[in-house]
C-alpha positions as CSV (number, residue, x, y, z in Angstrom):
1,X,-217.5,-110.6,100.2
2,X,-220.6,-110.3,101.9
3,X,-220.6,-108.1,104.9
4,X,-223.4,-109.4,107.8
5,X,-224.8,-106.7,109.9
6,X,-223.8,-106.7,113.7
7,X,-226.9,-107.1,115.4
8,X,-227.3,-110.5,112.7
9,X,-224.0,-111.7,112.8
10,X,-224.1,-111.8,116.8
11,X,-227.1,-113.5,117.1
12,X,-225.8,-116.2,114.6
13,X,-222.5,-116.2,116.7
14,X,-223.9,-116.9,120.3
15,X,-227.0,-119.1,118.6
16,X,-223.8,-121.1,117.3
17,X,-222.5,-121.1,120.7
18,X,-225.8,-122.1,122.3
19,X,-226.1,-125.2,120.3
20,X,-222.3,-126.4,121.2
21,X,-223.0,-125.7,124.7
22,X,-226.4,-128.0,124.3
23,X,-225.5,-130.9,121.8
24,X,-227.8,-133.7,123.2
25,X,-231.2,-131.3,123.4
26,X,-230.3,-129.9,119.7
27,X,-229.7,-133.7,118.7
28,X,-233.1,-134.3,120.3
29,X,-235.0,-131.4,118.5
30,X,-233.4,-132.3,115.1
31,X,-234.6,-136.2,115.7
32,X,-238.4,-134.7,116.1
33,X,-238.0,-133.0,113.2
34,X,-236.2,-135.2,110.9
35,X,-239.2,-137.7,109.7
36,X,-241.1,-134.3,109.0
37,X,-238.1,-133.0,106.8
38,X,-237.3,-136.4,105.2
39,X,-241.2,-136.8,104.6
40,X,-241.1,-133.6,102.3
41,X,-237.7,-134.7,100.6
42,X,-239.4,-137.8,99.3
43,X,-242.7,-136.5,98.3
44,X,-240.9,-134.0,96.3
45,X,-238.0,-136.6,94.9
46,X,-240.7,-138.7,94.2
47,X,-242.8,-136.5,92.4
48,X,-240.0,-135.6,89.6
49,X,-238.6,-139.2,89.7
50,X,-242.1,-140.2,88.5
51,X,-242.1,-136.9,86.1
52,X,-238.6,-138.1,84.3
53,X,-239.6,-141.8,84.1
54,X,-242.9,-140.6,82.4
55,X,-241.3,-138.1,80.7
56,X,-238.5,-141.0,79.2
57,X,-241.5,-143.2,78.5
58,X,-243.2,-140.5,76.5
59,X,-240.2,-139.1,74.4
60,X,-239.1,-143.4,73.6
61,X,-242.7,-143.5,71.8
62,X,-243.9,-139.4,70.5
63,X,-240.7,-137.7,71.0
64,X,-239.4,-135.3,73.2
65,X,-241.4,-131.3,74.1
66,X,-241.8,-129.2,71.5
67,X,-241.7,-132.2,68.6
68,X,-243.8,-131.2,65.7
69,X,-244.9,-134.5,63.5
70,X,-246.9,-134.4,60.6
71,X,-247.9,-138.0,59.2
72,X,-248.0,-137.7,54.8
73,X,-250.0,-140.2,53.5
74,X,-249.2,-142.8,50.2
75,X,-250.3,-140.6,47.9
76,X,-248.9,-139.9,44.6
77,X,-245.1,-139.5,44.6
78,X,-245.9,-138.0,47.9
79,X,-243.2,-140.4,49.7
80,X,-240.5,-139.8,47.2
81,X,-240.7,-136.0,47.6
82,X,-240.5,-136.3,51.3
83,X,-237.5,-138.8,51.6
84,X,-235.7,-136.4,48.3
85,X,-236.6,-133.5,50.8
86,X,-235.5,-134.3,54.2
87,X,-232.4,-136.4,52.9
88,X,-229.3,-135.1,55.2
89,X,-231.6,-132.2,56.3
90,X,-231.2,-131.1,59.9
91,X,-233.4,-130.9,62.8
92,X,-236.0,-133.2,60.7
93,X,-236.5,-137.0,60.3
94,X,-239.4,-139.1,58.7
95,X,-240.1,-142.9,59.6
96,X,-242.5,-145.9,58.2
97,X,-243.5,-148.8,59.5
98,X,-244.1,-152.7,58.0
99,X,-243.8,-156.2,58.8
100,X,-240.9,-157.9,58.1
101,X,-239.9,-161.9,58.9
102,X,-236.4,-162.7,59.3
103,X,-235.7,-166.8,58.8
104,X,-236.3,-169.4,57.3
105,X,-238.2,-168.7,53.8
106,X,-241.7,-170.2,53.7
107,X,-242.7,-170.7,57.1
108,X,-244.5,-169.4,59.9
109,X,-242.9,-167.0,62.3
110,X,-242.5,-168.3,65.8
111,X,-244.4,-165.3,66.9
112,X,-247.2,-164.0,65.1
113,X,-248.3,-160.4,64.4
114,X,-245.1,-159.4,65.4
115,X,-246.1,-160.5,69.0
116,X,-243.5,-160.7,72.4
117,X,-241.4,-163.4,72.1
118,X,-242.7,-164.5,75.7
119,X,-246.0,-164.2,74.5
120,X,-246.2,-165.2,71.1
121,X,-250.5,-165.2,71.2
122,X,-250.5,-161.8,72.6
123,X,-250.6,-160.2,68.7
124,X,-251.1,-163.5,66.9
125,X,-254.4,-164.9,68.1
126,X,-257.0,-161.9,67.5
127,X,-257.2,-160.1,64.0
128,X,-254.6,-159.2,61.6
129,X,-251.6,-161.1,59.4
130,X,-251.3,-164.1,60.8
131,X,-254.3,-164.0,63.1
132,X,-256.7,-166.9,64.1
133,X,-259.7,-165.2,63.0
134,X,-260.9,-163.0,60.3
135,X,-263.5,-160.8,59.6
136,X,-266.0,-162.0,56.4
137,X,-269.0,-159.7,55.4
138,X,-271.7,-160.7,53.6
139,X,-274.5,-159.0,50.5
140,X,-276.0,-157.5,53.5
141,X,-273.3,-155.4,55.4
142,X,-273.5,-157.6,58.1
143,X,-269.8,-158.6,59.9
144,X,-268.2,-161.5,61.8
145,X,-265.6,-163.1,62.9
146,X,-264.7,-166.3,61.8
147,X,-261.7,-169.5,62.2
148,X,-258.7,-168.9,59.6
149,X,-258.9,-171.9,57.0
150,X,-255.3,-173.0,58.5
151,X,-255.2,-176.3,55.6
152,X,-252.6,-174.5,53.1
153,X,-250.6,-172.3,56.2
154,X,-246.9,-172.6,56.2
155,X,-244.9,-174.9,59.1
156,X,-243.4,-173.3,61.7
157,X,-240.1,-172.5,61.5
158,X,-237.0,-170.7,62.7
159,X,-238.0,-167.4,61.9
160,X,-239.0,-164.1,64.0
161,X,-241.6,-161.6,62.5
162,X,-240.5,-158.1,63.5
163,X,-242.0,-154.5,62.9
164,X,-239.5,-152.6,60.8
165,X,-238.8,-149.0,61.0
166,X,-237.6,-147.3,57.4
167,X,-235.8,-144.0,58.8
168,X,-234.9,-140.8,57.0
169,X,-232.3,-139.2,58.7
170,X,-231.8,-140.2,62.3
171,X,-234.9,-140.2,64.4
172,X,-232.9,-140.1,67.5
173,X,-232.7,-136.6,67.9
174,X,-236.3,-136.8,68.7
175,X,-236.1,-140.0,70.3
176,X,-233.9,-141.1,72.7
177,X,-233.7,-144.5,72.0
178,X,-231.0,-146.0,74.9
179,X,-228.0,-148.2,73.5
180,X,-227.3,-151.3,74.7
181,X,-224.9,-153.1,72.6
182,X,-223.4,-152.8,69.3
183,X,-223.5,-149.5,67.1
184,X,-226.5,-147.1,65.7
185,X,-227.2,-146.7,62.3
186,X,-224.4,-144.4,60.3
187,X,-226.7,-141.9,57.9
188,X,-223.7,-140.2,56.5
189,X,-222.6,-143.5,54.7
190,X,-223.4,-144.6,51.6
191,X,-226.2,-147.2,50.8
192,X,-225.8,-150.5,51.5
193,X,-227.8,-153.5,49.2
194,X,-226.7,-155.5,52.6
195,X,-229.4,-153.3,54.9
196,X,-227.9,-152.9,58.5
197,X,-230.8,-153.5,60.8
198,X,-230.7,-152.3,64.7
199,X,-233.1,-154.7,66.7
200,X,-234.7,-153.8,70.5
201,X,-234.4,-156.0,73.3
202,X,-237.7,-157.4,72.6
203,X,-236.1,-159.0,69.5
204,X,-233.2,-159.7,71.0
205,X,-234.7,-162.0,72.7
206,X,-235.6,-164.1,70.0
207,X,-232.3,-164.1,68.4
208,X,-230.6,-164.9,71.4
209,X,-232.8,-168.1,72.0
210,X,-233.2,-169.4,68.4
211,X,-230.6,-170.2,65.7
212,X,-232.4,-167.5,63.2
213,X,-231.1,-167.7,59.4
214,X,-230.1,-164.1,57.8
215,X,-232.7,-163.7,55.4
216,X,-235.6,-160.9,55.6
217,X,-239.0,-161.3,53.6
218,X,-240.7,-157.8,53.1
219,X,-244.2,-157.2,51.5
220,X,-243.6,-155.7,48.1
221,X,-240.0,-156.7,47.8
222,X,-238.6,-157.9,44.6
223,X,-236.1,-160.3,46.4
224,X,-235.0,-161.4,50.1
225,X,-232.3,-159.4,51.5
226,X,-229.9,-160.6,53.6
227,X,-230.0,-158.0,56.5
228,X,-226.9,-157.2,59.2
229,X,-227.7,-156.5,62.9
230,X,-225.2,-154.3,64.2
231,X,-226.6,-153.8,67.3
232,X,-229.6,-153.4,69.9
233,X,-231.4,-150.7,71.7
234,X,-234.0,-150.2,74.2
235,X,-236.6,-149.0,73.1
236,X,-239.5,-149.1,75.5
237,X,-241.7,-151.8,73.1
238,X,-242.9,-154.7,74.0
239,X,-242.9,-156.0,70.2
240,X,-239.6,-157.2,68.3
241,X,-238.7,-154.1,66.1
242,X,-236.0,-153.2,63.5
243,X,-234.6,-150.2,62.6
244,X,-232.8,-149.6,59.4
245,X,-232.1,-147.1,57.1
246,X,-235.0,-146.8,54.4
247,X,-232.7,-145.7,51.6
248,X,-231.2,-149.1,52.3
249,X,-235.1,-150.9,52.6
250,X,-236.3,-149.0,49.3
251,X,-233.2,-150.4,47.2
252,X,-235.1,-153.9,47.5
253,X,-238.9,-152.8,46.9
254,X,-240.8,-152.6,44.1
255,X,-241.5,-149.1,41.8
256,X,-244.5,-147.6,43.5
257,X,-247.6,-147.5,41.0
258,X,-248.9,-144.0,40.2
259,X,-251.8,-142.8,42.3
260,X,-254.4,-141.6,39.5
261,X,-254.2,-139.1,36.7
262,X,-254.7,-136.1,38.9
263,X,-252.0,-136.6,41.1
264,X,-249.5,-137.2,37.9
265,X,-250.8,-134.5,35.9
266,X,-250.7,-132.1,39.5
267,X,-254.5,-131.3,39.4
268,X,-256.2,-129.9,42.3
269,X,-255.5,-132.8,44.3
270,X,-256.4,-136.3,44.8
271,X,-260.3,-137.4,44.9
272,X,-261.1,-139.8,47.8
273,X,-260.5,-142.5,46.1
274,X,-257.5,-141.8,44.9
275,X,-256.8,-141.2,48.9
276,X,-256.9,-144.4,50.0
277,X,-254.9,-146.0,46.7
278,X,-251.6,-146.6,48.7
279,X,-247.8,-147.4,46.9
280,X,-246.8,-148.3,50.6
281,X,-247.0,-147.3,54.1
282,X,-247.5,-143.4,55.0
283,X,-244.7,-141.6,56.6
284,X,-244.2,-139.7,59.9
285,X,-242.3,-137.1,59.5
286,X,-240.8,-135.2,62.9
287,X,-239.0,-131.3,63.1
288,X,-237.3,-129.4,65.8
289,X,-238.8,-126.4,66.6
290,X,-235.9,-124.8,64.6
291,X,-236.7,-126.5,61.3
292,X,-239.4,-124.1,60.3
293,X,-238.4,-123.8,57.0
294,X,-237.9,-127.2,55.7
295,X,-241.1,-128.2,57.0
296,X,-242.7,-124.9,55.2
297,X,-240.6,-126.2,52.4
298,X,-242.2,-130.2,52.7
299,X,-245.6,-129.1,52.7
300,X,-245.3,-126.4,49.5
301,X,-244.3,-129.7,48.2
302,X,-246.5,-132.2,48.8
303,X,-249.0,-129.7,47.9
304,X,-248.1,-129.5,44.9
305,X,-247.8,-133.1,44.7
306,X,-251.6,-133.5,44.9
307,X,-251.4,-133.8,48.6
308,X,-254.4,-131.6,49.9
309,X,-253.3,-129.4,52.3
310,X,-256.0,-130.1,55.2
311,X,-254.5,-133.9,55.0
312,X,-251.1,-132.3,56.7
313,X,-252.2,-132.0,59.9
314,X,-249.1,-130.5,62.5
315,X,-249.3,-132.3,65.9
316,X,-247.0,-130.9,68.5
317,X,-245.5,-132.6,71.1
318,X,-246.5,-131.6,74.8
319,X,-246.2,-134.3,77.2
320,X,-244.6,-132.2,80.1
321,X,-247.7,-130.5,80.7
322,X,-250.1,-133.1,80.9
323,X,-247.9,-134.7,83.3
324,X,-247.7,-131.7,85.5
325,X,-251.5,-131.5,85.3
326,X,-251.5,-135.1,86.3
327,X,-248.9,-135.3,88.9
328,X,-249.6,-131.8,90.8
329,X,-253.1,-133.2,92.4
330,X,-250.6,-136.4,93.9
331,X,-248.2,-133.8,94.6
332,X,-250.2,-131.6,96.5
333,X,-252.0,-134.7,98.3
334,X,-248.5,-136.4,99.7
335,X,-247.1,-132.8,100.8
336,X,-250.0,-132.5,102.7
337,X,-249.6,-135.7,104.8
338,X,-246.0,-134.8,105.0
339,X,-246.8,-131.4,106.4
340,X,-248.8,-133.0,108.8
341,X,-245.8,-135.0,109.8
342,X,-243.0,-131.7,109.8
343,X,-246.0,-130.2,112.4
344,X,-245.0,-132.7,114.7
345,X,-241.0,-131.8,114.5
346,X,-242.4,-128.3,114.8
347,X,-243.9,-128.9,117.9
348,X,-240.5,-131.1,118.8
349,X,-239.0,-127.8,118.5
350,X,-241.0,-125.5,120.5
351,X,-241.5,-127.8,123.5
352,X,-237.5,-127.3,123.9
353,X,-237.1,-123.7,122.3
354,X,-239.3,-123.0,125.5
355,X,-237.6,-125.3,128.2
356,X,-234.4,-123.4,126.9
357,X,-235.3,-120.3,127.3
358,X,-236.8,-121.0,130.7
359,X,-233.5,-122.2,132.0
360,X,-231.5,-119.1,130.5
361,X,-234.6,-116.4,132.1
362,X,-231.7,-115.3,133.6
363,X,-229.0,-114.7,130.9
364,X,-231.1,-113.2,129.0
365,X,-232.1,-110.8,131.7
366,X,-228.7,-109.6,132.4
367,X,-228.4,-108.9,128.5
368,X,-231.1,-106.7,128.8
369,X,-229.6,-104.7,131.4
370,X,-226.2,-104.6,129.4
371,X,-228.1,-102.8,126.6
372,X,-228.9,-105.6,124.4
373,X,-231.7,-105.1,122.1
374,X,-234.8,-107.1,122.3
375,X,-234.6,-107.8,118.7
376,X,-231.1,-109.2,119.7
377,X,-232.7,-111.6,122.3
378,X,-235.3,-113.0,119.8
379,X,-232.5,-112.9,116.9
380,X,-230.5,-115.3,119.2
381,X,-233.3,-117.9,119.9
382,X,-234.3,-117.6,116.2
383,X,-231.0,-118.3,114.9
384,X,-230.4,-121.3,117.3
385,X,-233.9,-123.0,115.6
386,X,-233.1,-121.8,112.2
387,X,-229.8,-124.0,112.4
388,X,-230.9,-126.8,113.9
389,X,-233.4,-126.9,111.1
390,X,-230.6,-126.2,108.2
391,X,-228.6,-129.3,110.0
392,X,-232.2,-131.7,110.0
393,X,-232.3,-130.6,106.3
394,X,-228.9,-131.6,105.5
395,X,-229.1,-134.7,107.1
396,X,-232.8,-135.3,105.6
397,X,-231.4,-134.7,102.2
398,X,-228.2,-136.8,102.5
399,X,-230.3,-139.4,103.9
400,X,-233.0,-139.4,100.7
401,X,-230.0,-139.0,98.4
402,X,-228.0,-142.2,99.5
403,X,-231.4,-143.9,99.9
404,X,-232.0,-142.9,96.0
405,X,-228.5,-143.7,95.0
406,X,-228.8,-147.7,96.4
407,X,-232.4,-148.0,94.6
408,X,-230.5,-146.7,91.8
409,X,-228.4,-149.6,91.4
410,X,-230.2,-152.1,93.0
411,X,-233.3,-151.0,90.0
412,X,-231.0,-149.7,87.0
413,X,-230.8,-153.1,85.4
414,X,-234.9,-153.3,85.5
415,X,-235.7,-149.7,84.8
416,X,-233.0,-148.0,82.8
417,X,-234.7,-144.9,82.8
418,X,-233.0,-144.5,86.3
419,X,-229.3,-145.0,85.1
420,X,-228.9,-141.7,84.1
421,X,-230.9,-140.3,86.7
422,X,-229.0,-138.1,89.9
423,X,-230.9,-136.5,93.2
424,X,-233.8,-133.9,92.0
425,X,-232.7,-130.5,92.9
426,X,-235.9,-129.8,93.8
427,X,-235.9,-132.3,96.6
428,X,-232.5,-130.5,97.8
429,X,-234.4,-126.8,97.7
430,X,-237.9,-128.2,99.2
431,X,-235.8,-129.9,102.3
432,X,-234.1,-126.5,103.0
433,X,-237.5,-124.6,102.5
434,X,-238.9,-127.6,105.1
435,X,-236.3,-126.9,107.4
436,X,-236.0,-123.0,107.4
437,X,-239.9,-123.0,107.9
438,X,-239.9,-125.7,110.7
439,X,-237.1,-123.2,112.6
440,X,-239.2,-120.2,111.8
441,X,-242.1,-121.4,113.5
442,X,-240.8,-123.5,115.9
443,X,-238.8,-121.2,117.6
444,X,-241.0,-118.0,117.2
445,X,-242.9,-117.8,120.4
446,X,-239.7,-118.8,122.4
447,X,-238.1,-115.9,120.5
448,X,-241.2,-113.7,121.7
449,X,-240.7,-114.6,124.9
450,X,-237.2,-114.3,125.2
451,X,-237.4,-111.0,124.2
452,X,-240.3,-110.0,127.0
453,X,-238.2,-111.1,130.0
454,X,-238.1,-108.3,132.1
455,X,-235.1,-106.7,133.1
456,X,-235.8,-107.2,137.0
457,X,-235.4,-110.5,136.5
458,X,-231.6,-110.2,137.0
459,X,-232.4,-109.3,140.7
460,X,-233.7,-112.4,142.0
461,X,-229.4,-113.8,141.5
């Protein structure tokens, strides 16, 4: 148990005292300060609310801090190596990307591109699959864009274009996609020639406002399988997407050519031509920071699958400190307009720190002819304005975290970043700073004077 030394715990005694025996002027010196107090509680709430939404953002899209991605391009067997690699392998997962139409065969998708369901032209009316406009070159080198001869395009139809994600090994460890019905994809099961598909809200959308058919057209598959949502995630995308497991997406595409003789016969590597000869997508492949030697293990590998090695570029992920560098300028700028605001609640408390002590001249006289120190004296004023600015901060902070807790749930359904989101600690530790401080130098020079009245001054009773 902590022992407090005499001369401190008396002057946090009788400052106790002195604020019972003058609620309404300590109720009146806490109101002055309050807005300061609350004004620093906000900035600072505010500042790591909008550092953990970014922060959510960020990780939904590149994964979370210390992410180290690699992206292995089609080359070769160079995608077979890193799926037989990573298979079940912890801390590590690997990802590719293609357009897929679920529907009706033969027909065009209701969106485009892949485009938002709410805005189907969004994706669909620039350049790309199913674009309005292509680019045509002529001898000369010279580009433009011109209509899409639409005579031979398919008739709409009940089908949604999506972009699917092929995963090896759950990419959620990296990425924290957010359920919100249904189940995730089990990687410990076996295979399925039925793939189970996990859509985003964006899709969702789609499905939920169309009568879709269960059949999924992929570029280079040999037939149309007939895919099983099993539930939907947030994502953070705009676009429909699918995710599905990509040993259960390979089962239905085609053999992928080989590359060039000197990736098959494991020559020096492959010549740039060779580099852009693609049996499908490339893949991005994400590690912990722990899973240094699988990934030392994946590039040996694909080295010595013809890869070069300069085309294995490691990227790590470091969002936190751009956002710091970012947010610390706002930061800085809003506690200074707050500070300017906790001056005033300062000056709230030394306007009646000094009317106090004026009226208790001659208590405080007759302590100093009892033999109390003057230290003591000065302890006493200090301890009463050092409370009564621990009590603002409490009530600041309770304030900014019921105030947080209502936007909370009024804003969870719109933002679910917030859901899982309580009151910043560092709100809670810059309100007590506020408050101590605001104490400090509010009730310094009544303390100075306190402790200068002269002895004498008991005579004049």
């Amino acid at each position: 148990m902590i022992r407090l030394s005499g001369r401190f715990r008396s002057a946090l005694i009788i400052g106790l005292q002195g604020i019972r025996a003058r609620k309404m002027r300590t109720f009146l010196s806490m109101i002055s300060l309050f807005l300061g107090v609350l004004a620093v509680v906000t900035v600072q709430a505010a500042a790591e609310t909008a550092r953990t939404l970014q922060l959510a953002d960020i990780e939904l899209h590149l994964g979370k801090d210390g992410t180290r991605t690699i992206y292995v391009p089609p080359i070769g067997q160079a995608m077979d190596v890193t799926r037989e690699t990573l298979q079940g392998q912890q801390g590590a997962a690997a990802s590719y990307t293609m357009q897929a139409i679920i529907g009706e065969p033969k027909v065009k998708p209701i969106n485009p591109g892949a485009s938002p369901l709410d805005h189907p032209e969004m994706y669909g009316g620039g350049y790309g699959p199913n674009a309005r406009y292509e680019i045509r070159c002529d001898d000369t080198g010279n580009c433009r864009p011109v209509p899409v001869d639409e005579s031979g395009a398919a008739p709409p139809g009940a089908a949604i274009e999506v972009m699917l994600v092929s995963m090896v090994n759950d990419v959620r460890q990296f990425r924290p996609y957010r359920p919100v019905s249904g189940t995730w994809l089990d990687f410990s099961s076996q295979p399925s020639y039925s793939p189970r598909i996990v859509i985003n809200k964006a899709a969702a959308i789609g499905f939920n406002r169309y009568r879709i058919p269960a059949e999924m057209r992929i570029d280079g598959a040999i037939a149309n399988p007939t895919p099983r949502i099993i539930g939907v995630i947030d994502d953070g995308n705009e676009q429909p997407m699918a995710y599905a497991r990509a040993d259960e997406i390979g089962n239905w595409l085609a053999p992928a050519e080989p590359a060039g003789a000197a990736v098959q016969q494991g020559g020096d590597g492959a010549s740039p031509k060779e580099m852009y000869i693609s049996s499908g997508p490339g893949l991005e492949v994400m590690f912990s920071p722990t899973a240094g030697e699988t990934e030392s293990l994946l590039i040996r590998k694909l080295v010595a699958a013809g890869v070069p090695r300069e085309a294995l570029n490691v990227n790590v992920v470091d969002a936190r400190k751009n956002i710091e560098q970012e947010l610390k300028i706002l930061r800085w700028i809003f506690l200074g307009m707050a500070g300017l605001v906790l001056l005033i609640g300062v000056a709230g408390i030394l306007n009646v720190g000094l009317a106090t002590v004026g009226e208790r001249v001659e208590e405080f006289a007759l302590r100093r002819a009892v033999g109390t120190p003057r230290v003591l004296l000065a302890g006493i004023v200090l301890a009463e304005t050092l409370l009564t600015g621990l009590l603002t901060a409490a009530a600041a902070i309770g304030v900014a975290a019921a105030a947080l807790d209502v936007g909370i749930r009024m804003l969870g359904d719109r933002v679910p970043q917030l859901q899982d989101m309580g009151f910043p600690w560092q709100a809670g530790v810059a309100g007590v700073i506020a408050g101590l401080v605001a104490g400090l130098l509010g009730g310094s020079i009544p303390a100075m004077r306190a402790a200068r009245i002269p002895i004498a001054t008991v005579m004049r009773a």
